[in-house]
C-alpha positions as CSV (number, residue, x, y, z in Angstrom):
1,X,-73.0,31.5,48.3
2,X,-69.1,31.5,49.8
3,X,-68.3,28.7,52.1
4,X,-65.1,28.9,53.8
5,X,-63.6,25.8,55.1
6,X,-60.8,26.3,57.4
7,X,-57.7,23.3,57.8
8,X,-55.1,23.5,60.0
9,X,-51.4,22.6,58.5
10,X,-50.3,19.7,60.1
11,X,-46.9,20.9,61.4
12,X,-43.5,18.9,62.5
13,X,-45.1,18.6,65.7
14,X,-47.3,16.4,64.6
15,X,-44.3,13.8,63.3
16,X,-43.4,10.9,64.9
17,X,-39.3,11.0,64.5
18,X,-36.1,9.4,66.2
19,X,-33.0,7.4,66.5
20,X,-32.8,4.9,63.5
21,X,-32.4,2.0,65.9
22,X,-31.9,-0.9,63.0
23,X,-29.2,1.5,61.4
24,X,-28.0,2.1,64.1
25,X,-28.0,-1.4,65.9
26,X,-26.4,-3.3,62.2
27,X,-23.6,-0.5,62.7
28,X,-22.5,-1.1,65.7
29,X,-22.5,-4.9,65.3
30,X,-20.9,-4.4,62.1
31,X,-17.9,-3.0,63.5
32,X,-18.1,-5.2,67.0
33,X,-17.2,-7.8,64.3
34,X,-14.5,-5.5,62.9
35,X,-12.7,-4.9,66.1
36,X,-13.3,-8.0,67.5
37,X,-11.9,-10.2,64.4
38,X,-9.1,-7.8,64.3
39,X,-8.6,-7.9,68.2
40,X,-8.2,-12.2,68.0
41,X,-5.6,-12.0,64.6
42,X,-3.4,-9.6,67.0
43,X,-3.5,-12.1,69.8
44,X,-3.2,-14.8,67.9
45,X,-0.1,-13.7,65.4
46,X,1.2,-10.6,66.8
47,X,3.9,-12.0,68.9
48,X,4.0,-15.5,67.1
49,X,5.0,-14.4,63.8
50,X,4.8,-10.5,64.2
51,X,8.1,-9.3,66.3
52,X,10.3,-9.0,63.2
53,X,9.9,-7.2,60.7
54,X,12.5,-8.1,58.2
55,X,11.6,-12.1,58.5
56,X,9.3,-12.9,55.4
57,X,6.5,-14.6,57.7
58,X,5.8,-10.8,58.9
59,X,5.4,-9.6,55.0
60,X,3.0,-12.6,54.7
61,X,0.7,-11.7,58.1
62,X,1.1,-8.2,58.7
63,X,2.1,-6.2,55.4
64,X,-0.2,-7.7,53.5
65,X,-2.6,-6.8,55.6
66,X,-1.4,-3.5,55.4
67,X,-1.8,-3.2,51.9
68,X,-5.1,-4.9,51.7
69,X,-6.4,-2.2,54.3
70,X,-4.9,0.8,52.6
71,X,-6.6,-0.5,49.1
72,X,-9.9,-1.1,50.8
73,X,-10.2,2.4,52.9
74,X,-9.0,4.0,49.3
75,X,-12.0,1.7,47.6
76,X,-14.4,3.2,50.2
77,X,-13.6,6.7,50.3
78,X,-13.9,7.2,46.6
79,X,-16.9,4.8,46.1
80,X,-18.7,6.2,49.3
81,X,-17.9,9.9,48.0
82,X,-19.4,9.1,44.3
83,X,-22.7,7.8,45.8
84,X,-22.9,10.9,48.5
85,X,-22.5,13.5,45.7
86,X,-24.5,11.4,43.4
87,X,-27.3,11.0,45.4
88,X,-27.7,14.4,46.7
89,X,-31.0,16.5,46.0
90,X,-30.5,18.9,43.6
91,X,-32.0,21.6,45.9
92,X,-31.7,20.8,48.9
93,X,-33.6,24.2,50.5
94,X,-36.6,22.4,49.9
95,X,-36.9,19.3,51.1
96,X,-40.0,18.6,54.2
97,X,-39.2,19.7,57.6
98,X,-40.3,16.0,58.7
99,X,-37.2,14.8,56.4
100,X,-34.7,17.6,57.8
101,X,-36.0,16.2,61.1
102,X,-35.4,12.6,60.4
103,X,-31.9,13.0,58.5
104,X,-30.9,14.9,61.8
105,X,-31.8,11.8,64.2
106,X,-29.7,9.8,61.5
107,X,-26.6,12.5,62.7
108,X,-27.1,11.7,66.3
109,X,-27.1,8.1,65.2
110,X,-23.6,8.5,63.4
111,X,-22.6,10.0,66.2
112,X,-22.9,7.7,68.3
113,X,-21.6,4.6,66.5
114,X,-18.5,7.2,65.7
115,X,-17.9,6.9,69.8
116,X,-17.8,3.5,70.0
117,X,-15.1,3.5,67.2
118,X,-13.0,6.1,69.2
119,X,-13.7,3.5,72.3
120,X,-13.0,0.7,70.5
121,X,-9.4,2.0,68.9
122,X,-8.7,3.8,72.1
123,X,-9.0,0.6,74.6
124,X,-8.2,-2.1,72.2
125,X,-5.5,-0.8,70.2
126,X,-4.1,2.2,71.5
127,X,-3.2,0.7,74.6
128,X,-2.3,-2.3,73.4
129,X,0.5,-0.3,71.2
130,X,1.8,1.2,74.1
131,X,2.2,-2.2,75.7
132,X,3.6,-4.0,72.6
133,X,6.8,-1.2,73.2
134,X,6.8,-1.6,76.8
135,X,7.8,-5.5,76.4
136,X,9.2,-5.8,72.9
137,X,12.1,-4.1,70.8
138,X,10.7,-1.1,68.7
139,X,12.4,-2.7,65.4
140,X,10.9,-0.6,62.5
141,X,7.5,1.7,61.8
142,X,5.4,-1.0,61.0
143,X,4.6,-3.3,63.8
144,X,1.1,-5.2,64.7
145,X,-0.4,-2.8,66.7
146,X,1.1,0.3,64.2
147,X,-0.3,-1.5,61.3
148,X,-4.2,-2.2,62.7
149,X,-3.7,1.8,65.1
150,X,-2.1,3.7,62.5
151,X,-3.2,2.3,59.3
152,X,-6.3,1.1,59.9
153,X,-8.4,2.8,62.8
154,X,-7.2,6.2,62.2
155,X,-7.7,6.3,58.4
156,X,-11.4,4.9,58.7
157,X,-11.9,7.5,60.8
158,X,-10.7,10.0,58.5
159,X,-12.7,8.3,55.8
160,X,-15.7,8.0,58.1
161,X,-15.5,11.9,58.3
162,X,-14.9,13.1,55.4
163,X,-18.0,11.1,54.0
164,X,-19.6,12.6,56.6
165,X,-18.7,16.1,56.1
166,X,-19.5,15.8,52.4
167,X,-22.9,14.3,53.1
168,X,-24.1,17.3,55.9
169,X,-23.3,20.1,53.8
170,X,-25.6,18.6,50.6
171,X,-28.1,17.0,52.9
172,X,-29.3,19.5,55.7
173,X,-30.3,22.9,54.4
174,X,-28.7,25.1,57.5
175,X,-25.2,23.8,55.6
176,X,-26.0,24.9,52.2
177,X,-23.5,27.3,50.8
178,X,-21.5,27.2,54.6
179,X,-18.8,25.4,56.1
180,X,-19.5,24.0,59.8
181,X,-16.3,24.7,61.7
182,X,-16.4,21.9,64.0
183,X,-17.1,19.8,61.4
184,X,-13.6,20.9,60.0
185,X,-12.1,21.1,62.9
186,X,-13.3,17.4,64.0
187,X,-11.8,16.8,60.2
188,X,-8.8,17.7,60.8
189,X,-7.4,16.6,63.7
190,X,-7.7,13.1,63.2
191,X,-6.5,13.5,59.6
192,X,-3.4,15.2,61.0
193,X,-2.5,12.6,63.4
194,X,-0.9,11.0,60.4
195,X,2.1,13.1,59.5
196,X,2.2,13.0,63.3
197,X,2.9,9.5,63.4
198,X,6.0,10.0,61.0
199,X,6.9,12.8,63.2
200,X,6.8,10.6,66.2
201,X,8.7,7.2,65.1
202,X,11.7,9.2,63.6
203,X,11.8,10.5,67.1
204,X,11.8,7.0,68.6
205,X,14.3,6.6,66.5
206,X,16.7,9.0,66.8
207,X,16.7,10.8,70.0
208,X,13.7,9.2,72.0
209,X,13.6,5.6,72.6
210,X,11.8,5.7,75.8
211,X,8.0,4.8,75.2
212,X,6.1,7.0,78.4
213,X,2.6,7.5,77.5
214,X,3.5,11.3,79.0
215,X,6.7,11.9,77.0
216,X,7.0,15.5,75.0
217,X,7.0,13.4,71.6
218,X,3.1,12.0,72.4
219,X,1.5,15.3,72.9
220,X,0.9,15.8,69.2
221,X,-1.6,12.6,69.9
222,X,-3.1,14.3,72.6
223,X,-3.6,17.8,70.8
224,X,-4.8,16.8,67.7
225,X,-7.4,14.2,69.3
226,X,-8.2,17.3,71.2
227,X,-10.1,17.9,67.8
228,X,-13.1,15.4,68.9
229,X,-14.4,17.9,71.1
230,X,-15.8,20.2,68.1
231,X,-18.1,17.4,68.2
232,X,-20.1,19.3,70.9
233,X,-20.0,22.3,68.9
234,X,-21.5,20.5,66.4
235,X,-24.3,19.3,68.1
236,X,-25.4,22.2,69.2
237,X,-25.3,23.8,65.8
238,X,-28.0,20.5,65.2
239,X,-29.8,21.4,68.7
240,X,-30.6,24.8,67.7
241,X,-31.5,23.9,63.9
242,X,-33.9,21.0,65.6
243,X,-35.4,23.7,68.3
244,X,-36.1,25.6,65.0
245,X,-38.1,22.8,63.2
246,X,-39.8,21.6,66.3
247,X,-41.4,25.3,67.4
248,X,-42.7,26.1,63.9
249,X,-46.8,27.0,64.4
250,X,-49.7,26.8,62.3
251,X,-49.3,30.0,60.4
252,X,-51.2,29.6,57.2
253,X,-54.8,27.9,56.4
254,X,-56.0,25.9,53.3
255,X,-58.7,27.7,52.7
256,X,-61.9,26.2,49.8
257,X,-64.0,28.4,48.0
258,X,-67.4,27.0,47.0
């Protein structure tokens, strides 16, 4: 005699999934500690020992600093790319809808912390740069606010990204063998406001000394940060993915034969 038992497959409904609150929590305390430590050396040496660029008590405060970020960003990015590609799955087209799910929360937690950075550089030190030219002479390319703006805030960012865009395309199957486009585009721009920044203090130099948040020589800023807005295109690339994973029904049975 047959007996047929019948199971249902439990599907990704039936997973509990959502923000990584701890990950995301020690993030954004890590780099509160970050920004703030870096916001109290500017108050405190910035104009004390940081006006001139040429006196030796600036190579000891500010370039050095300088160097040590540059050597630690280079440190991260090729450390934090070796473990990404190291510790990718080997086929990625199968891993558990419940993972997929969960590695997409982590996305809209990266996200997130990745605001607070743009908040954090935007209010803190962009500003502040701005400022520091409004009261002080514009001496050479590498003042306080340059060296923690230009060479620290906007590379991690790049760094952050890059990471990021290397991790997405080996992590979530929808990216395998693609390119996301805002992705790129949210790449780029950042990564572009470097040669910008040459671009920009030449002109200082040269034939623009006025420092108007709305002069012709700043709008390179404001186009390429233009680039964070792919970030929406983005998100609804993952929307549409998680609508995907979250609708699937019970379409097969586990079926025994006694």
């Amino acid at each position: 005699m047959a007996i047929t038992a019948s199971t249902p497959t439990k599907t990704t409904k039936d997973y509990e999934f959502g923000l990584p609150w701890p990950t995301l929590i020690s993030g954004l305390l890590i780099l509160a500690t970050i920004f703030g430590t870096y916001r109290w050396y500017m108050h405190t040496y910035a104009f004390e020992v940081g006006m001139d660029y040429f006196e030796p008590i600036f190579q000891t405060y500010w370039m050095n600093l300088l160097w040590a970020q540059i050597t630690f960003l280079a440190v991260a990015f090729i450390g934090g790319l070796y473990f990404v590609w190291t510790t990718r799955e080997k086929d990625v087209l199968n891993i558990s809808p419940q993972l997929e799910l969960q590695r997409y929360m982590l996305v809209f937690g990266f996200i997130s912390v990745v605001a607070m950075v743009i908040v954090m550089a935007i209010s803190t030190f962009a500003e502040s740069d701005a400022a520091w030219h409004q009261v002080s002479i514009r001496d050479t390319d590498f003042t306080p606010t340059h060296i923690i703006l230009f060479y620290f805030c906007v590379p991690t960012m790049i760094v952050g990204i890059a990471l990021a865009l290397v991790w997405v395309h080996t992590r979530l199957p929808d990216y395998h063998n693609r390119v996301s486009v805002p992705l790129i585009i949210m790449f780029t721009g950042p990564l572009m406001v470097m040669p910008n920044v040459g671009f920009n203090e030449w002109g200082h130099t040269f034939f623009y000394a006025e420092e108007l948040f709305a002069a012709p020589i700043h709008y390179g800023f404001v186009v390429l940060l233009w680039g964070f807005f792919a970030l929406s295109g983005f998100i609804l690339q993952c929307l549409a993915r998680i609508k995907i994973l979250t609708s699937l029904k019970d379409t097969s049975k586990n079926t025994q034969t006694v």
